[in-house]
mmCIF file of the N, C-alpha and C atoms, coordinates in Angstrom:
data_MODEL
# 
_entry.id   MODEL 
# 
loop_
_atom_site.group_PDB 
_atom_site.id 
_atom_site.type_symbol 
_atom_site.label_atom_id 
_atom_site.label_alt_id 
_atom_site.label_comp_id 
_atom_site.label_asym_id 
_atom_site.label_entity_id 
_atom_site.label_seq_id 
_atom_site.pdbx_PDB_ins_code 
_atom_site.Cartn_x 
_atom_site.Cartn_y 
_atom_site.Cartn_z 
_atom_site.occupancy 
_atom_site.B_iso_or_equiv 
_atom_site.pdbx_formal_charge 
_atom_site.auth_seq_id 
_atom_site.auth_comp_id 
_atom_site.auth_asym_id 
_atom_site.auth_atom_id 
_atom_site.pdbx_PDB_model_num 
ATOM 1   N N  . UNK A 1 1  ? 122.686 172.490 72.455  1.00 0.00 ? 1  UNK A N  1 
ATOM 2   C CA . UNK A 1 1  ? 122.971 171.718 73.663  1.00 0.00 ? 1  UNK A CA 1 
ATOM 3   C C  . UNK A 1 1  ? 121.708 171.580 74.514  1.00 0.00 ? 1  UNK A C  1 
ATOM 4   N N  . UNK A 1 2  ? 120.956 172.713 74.580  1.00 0.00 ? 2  UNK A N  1 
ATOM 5   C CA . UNK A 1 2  ? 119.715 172.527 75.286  1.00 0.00 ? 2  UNK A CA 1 
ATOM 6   C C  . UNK A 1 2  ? 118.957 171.153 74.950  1.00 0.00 ? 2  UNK A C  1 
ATOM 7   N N  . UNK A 1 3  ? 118.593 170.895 73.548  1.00 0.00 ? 3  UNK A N  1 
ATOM 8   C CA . UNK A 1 3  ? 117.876 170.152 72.934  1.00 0.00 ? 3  UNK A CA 1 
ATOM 9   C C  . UNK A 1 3  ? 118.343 168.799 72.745  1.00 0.00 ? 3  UNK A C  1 
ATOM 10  N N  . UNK A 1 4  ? 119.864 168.545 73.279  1.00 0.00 ? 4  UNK A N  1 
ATOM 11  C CA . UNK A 1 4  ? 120.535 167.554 73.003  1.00 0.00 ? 4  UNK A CA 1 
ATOM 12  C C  . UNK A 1 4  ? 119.548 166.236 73.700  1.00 0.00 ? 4  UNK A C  1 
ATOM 13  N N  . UNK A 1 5  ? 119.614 166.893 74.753  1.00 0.00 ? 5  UNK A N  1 
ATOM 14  C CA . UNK A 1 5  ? 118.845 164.949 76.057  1.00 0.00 ? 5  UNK A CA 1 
ATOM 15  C C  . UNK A 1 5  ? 117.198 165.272 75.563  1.00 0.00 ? 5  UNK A C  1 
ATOM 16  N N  . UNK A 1 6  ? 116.649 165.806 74.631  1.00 0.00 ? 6  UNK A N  1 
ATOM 17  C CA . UNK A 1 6  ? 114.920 165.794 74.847  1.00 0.00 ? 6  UNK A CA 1 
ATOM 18  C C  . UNK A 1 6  ? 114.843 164.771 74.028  1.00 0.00 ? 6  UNK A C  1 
ATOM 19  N N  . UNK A 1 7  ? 113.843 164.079 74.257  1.00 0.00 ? 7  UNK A N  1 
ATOM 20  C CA . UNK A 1 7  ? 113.370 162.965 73.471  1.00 0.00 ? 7  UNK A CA 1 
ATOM 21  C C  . UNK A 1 7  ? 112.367 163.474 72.555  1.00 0.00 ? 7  UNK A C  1 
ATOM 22  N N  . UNK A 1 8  ? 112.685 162.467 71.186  1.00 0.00 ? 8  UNK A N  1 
ATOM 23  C CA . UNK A 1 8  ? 111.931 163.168 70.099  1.00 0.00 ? 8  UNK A CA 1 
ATOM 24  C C  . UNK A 1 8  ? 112.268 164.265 69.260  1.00 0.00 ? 8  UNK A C  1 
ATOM 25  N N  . UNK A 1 9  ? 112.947 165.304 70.089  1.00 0.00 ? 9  UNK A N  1 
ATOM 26  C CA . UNK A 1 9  ? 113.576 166.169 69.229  1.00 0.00 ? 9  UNK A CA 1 
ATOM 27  C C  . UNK A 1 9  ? 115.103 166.316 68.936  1.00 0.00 ? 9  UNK A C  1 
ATOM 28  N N  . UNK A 1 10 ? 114.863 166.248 67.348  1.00 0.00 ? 10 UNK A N  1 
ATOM 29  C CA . UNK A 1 10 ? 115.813 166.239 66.079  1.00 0.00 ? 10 UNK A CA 1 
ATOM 30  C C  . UNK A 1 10 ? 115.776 167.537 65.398  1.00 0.00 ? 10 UNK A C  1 
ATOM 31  N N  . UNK A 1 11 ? 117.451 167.559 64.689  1.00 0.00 ? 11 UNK A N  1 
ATOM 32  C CA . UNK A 1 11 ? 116.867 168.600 63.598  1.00 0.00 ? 11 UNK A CA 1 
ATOM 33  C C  . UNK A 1 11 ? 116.931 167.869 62.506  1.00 0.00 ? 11 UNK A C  1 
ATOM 34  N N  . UNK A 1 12 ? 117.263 166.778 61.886  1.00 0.00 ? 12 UNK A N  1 
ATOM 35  C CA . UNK A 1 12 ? 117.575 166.470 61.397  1.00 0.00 ? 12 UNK A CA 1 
ATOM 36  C C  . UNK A 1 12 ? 116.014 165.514 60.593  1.00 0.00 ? 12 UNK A C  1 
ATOM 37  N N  . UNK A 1 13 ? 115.213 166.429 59.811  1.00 0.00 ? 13 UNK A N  1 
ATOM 38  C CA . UNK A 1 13 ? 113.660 165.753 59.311  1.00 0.00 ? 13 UNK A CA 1 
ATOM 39  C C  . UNK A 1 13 ? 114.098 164.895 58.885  1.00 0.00 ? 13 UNK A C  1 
ATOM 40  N N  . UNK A 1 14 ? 113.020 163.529 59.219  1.00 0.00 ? 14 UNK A N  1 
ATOM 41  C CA . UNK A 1 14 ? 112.971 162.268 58.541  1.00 0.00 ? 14 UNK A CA 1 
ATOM 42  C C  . UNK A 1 14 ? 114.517 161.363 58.672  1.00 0.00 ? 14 UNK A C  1 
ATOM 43  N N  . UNK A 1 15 ? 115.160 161.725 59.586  1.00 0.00 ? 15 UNK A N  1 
ATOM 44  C CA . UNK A 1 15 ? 116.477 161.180 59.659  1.00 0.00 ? 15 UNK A CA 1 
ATOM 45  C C  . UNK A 1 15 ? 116.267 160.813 61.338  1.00 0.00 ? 15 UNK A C  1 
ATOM 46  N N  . UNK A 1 16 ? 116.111 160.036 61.732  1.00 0.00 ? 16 UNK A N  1 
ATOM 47  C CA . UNK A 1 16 ? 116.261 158.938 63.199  1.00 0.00 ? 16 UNK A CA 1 
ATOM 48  C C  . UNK A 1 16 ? 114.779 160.089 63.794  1.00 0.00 ? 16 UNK A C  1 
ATOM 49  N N  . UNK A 1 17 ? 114.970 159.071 64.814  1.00 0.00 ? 17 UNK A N  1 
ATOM 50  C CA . UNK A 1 17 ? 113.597 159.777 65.945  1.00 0.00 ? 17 UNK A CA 1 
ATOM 51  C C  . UNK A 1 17 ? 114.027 160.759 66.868  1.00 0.00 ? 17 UNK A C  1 
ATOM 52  N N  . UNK A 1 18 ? 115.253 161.109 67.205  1.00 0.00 ? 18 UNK A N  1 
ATOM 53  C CA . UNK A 1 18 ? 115.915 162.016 67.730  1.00 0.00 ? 18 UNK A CA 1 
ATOM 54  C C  . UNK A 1 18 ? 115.816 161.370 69.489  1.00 0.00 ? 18 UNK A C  1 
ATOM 55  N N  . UNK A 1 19 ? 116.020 160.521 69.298  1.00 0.00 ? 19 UNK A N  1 
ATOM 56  C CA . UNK A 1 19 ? 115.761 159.646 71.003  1.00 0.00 ? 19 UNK A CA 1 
ATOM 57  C C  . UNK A 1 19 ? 117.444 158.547 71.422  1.00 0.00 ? 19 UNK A C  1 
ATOM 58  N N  . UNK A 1 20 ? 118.322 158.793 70.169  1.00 0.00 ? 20 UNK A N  1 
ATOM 59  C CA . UNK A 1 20 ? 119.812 157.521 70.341  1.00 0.00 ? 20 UNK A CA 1 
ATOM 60  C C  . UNK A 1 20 ? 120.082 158.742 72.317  1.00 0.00 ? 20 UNK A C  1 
ATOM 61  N N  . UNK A 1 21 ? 120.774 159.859 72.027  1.00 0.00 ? 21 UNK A N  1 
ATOM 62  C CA . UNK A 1 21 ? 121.124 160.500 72.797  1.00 0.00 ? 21 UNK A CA 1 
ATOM 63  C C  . UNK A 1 21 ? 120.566 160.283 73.996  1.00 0.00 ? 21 UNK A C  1 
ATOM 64  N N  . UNK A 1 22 ? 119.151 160.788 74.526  1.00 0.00 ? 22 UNK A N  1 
ATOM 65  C CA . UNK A 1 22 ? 118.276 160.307 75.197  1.00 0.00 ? 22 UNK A CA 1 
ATOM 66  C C  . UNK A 1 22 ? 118.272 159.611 76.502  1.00 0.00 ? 22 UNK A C  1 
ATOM 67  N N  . UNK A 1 23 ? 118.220 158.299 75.062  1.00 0.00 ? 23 UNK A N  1 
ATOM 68  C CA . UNK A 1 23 ? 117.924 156.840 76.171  1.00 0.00 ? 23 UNK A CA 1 
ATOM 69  C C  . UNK A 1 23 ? 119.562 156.686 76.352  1.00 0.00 ? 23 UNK A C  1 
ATOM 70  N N  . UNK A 1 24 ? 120.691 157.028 75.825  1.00 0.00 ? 24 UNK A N  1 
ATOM 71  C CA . UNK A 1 24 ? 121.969 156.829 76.539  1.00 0.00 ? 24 UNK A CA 1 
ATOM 72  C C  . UNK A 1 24 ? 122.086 157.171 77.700  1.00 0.00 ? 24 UNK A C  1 
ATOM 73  N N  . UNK A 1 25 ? 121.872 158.054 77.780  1.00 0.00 ? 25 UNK A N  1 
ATOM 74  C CA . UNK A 1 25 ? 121.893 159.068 78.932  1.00 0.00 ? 25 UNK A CA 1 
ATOM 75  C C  . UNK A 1 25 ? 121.296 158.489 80.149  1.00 0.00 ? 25 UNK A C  1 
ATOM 76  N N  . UNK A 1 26 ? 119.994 158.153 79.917  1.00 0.00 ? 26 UNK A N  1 
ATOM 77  C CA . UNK A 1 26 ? 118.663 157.803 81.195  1.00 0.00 ? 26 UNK A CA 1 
ATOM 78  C C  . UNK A 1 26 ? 119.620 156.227 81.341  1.00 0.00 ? 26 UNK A C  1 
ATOM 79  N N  . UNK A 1 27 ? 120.174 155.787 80.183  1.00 0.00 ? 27 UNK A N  1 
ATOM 80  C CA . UNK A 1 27 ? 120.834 154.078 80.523  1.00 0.00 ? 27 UNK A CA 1 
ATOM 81  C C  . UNK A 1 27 ? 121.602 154.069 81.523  1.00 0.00 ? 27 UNK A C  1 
ATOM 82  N N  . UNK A 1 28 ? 122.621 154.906 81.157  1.00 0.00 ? 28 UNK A N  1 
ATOM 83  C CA . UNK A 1 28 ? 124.190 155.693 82.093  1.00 0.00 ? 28 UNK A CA 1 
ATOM 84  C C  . UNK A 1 28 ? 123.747 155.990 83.195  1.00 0.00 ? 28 UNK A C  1 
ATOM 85  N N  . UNK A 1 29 ? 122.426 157.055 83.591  1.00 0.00 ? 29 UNK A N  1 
ATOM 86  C CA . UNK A 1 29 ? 121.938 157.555 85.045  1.00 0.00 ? 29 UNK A CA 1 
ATOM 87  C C  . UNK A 1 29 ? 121.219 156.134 85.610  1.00 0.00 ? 29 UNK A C  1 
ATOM 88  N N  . UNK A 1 30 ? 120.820 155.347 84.724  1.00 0.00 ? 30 UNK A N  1 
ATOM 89  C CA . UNK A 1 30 ? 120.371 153.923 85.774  1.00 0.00 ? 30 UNK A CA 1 
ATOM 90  C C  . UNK A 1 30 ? 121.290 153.099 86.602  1.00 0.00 ? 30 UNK A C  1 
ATOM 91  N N  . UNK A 1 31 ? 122.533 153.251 85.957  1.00 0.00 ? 31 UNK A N  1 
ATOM 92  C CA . UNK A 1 31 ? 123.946 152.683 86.621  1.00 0.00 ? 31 UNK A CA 1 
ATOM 93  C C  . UNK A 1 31 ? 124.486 153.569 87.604  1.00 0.00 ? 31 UNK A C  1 
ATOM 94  N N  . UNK A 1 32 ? 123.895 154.689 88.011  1.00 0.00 ? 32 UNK A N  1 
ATOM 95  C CA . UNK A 1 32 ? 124.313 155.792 88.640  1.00 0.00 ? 32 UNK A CA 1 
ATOM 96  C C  . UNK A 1 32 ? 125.532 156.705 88.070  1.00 0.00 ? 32 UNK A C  1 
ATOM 97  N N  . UNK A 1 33 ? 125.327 156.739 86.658  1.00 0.00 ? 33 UNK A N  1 
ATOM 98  C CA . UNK A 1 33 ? 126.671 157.329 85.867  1.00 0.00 ? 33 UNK A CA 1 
ATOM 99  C C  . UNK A 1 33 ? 125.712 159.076 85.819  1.00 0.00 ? 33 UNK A C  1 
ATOM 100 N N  . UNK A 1 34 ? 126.577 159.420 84.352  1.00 0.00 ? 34 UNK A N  1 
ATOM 101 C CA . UNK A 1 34 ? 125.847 160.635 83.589  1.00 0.00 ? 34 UNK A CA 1 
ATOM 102 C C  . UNK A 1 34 ? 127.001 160.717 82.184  1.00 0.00 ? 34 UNK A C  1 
ATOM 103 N N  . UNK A 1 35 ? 126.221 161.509 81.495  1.00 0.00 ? 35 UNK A N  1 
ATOM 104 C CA . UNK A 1 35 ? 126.742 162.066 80.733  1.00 0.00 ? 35 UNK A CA 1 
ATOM 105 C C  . UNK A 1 35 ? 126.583 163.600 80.062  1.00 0.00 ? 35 UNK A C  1 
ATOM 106 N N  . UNK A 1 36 ? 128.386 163.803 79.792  1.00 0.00 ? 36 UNK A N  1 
ATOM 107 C CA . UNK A 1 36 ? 128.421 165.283 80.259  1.00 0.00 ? 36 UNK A CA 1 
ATOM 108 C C  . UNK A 1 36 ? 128.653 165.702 78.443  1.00 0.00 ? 36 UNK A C  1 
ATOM 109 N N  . UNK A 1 37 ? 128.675 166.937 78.765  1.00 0.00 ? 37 UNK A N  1 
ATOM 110 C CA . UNK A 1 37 ? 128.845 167.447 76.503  1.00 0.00 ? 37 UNK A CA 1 
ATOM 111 C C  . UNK A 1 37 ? 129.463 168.779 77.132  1.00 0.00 ? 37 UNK A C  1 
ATOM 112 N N  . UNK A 1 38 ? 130.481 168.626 76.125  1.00 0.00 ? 38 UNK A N  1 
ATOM 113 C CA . UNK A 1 38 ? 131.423 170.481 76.045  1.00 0.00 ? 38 UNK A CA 1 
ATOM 114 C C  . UNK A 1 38 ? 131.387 170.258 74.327  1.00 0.00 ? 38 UNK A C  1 
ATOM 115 N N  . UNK A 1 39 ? 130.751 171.560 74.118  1.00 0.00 ? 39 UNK A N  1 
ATOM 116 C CA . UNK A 1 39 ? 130.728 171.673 72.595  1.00 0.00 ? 39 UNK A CA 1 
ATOM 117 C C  . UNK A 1 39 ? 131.342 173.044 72.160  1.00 0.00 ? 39 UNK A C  1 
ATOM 118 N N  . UNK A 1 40 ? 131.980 173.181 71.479  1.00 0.00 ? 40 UNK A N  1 
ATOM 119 C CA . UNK A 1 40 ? 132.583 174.551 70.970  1.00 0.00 ? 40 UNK A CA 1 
ATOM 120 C C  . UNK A 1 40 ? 132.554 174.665 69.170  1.00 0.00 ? 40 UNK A C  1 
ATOM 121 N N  . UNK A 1 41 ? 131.907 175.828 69.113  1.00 0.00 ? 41 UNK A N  1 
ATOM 122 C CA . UNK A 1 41 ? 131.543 175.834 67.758  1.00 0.00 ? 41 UNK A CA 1 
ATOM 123 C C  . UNK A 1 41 ? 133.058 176.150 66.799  1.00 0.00 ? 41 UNK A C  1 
ATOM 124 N N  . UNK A 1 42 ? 132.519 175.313 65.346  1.00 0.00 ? 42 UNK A N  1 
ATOM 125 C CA . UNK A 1 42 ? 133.576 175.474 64.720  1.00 0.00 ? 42 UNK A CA 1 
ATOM 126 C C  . UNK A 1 42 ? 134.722 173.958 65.358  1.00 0.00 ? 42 UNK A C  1 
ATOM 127 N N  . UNK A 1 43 ? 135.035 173.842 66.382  1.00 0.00 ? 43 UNK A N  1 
ATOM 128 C CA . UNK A 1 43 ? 136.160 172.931 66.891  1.00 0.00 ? 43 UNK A CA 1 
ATOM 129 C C  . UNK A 1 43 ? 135.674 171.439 67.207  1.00 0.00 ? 43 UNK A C  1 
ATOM 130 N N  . UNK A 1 44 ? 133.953 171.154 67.241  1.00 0.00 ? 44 UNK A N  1 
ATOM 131 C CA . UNK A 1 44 ? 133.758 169.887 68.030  1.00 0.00 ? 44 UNK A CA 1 
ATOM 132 C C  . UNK A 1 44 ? 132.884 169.708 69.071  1.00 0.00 ? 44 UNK A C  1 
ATOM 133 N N  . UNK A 1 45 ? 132.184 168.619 69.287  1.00 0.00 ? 45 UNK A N  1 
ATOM 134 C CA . UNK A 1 45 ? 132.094 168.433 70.265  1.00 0.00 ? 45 UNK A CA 1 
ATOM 135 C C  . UNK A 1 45 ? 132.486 167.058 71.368  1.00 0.00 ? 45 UNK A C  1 
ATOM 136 N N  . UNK A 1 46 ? 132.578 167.151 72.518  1.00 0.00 ? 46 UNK A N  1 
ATOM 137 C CA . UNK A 1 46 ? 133.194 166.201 73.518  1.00 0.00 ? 46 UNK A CA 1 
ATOM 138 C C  . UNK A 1 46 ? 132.335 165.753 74.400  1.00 0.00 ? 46 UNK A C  1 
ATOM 139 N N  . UNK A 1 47 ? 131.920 164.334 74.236  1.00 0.00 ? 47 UNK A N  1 
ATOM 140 C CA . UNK A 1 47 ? 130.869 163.648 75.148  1.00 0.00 ? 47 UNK A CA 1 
ATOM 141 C C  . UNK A 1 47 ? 132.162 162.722 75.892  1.00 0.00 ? 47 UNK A C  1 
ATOM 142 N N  . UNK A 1 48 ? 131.186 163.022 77.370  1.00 0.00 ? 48 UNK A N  1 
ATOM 143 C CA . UNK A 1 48 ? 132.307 162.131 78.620  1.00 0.00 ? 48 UNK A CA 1 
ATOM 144 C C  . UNK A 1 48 ? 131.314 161.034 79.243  1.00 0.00 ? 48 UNK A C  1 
ATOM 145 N N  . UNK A 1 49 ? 131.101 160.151 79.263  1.00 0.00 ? 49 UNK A N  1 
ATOM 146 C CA . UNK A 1 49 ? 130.411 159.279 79.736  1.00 0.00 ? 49 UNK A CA 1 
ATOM 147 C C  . UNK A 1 49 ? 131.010 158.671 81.183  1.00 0.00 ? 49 UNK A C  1 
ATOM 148 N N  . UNK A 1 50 ? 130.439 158.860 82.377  1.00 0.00 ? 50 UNK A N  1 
ATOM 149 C CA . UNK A 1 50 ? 130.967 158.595 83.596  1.00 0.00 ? 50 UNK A CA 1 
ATOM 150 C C  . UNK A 1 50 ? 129.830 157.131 84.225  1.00 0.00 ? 50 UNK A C  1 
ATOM 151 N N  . UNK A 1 51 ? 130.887 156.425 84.398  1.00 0.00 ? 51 UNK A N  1 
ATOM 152 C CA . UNK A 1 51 ? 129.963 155.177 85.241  1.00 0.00 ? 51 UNK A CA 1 
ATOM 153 C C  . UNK A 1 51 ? 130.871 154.755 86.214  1.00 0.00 ? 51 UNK A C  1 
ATOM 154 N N  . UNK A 1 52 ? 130.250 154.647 87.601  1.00 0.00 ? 52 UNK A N  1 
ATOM 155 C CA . UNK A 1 52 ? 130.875 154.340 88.935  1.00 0.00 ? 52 UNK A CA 1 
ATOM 156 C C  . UNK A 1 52 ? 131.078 152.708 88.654  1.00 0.00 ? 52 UNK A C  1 
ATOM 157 N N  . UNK A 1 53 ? 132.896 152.883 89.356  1.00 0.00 ? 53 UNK A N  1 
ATOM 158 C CA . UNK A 1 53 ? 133.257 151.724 88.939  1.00 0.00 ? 53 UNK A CA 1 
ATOM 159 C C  . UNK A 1 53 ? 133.212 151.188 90.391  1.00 0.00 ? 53 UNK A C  1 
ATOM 160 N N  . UNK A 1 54 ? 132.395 149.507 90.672  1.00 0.00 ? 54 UNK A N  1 
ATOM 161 C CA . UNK A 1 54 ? 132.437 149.070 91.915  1.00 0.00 ? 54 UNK A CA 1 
ATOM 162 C C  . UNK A 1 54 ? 133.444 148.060 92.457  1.00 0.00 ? 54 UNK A C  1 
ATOM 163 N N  . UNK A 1 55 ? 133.943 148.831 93.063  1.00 0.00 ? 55 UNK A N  1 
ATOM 164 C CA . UNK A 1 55 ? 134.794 148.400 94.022  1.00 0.00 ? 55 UNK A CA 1 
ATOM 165 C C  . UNK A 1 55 ? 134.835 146.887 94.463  1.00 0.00 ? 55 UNK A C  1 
ATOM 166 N N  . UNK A 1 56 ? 135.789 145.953 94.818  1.00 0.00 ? 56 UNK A N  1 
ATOM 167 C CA . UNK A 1 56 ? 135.542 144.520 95.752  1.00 0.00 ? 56 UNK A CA 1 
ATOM 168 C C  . UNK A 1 56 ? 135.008 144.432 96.911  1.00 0.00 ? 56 UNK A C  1 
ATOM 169 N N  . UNK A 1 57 ? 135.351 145.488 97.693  1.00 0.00 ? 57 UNK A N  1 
ATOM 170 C CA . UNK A 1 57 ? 134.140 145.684 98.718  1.00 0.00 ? 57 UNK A CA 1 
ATOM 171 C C  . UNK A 1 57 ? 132.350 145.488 98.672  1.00 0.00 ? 57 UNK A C  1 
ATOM 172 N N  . UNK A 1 58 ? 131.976 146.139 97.489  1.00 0.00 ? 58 UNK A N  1 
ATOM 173 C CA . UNK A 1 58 ? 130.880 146.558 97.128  1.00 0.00 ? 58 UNK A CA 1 
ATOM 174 C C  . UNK A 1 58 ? 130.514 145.297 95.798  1.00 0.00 ? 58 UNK A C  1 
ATOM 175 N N  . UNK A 1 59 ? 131.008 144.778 95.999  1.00 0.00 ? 59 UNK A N  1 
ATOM 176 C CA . UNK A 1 59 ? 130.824 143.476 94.650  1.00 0.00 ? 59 UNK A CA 1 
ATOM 177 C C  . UNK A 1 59 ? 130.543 142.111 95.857  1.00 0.00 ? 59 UNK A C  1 
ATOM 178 N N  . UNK A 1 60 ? 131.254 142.125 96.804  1.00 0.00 ? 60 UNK A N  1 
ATOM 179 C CA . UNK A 1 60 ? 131.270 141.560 98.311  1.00 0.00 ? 60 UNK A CA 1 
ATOM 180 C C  . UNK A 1 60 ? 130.075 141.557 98.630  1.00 0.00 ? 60 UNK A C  1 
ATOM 181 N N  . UNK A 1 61 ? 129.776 142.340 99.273  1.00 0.00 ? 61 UNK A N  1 
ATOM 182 C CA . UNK A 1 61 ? 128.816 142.743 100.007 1.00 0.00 ? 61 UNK A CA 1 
ATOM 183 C C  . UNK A 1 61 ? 127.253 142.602 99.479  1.00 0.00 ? 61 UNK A C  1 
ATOM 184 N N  . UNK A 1 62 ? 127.393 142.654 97.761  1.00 0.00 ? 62 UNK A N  1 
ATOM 185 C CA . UNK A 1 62 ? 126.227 142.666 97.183  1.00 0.00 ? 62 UNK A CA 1 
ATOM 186 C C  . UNK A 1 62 ? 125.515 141.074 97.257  1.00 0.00 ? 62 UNK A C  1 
ATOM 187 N N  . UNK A 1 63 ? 126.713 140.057 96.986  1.00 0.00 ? 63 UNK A N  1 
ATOM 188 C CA . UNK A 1 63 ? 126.920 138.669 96.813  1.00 0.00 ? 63 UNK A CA 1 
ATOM 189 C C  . UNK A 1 63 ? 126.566 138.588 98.140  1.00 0.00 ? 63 UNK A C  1 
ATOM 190 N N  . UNK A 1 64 ? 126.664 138.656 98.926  1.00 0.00 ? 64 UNK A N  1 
ATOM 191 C CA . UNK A 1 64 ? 125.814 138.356 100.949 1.00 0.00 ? 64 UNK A CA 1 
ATOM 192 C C  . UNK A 1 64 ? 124.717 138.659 100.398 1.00 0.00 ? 64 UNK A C  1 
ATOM 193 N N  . UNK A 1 65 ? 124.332 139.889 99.756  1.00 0.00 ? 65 UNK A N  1 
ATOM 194 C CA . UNK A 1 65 ? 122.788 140.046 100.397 1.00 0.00 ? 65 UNK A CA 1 
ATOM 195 C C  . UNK A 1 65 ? 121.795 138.933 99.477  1.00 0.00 ? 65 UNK A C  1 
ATOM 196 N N  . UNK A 1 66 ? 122.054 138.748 98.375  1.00 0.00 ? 66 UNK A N  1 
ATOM 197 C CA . UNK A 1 66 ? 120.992 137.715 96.912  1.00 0.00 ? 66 UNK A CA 1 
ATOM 198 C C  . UNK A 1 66 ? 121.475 136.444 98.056  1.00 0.00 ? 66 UNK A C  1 
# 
């Protein structure tokens, strides 16, 4: 889990650049999201991907300012 968000590092030799995870992540935090990991050995693991959903207020308001 430590090694999960570093860029570049894989364990997996000669199999991807070890960067898919990564740049998801930094994509998700540009939208002001994140993404979270619960991993339990043996059972799985569980990625939650959170992105703030905007409101009509805030869809409003954006359309005034452009």
């Amino acid at each position: 889990k430590n090694r999960l968000f570093r860029p570049f590092d894989t364990t997996k030799s000669g199999k991807g650049m070890g960067i898919g995870v990564y740049q998801t992540r930094e994509f998700i935090r540009n939208l002001g999201g994140d993404v979270l990991v619960k991993s339990e050995a043996g059972i799985g693991t569980t990625f939650t991907i959170r992105i703030p959903l905007d409101t009509e207020e805030n869809i409003t308001t954006a359309a005034k300012v452009e």
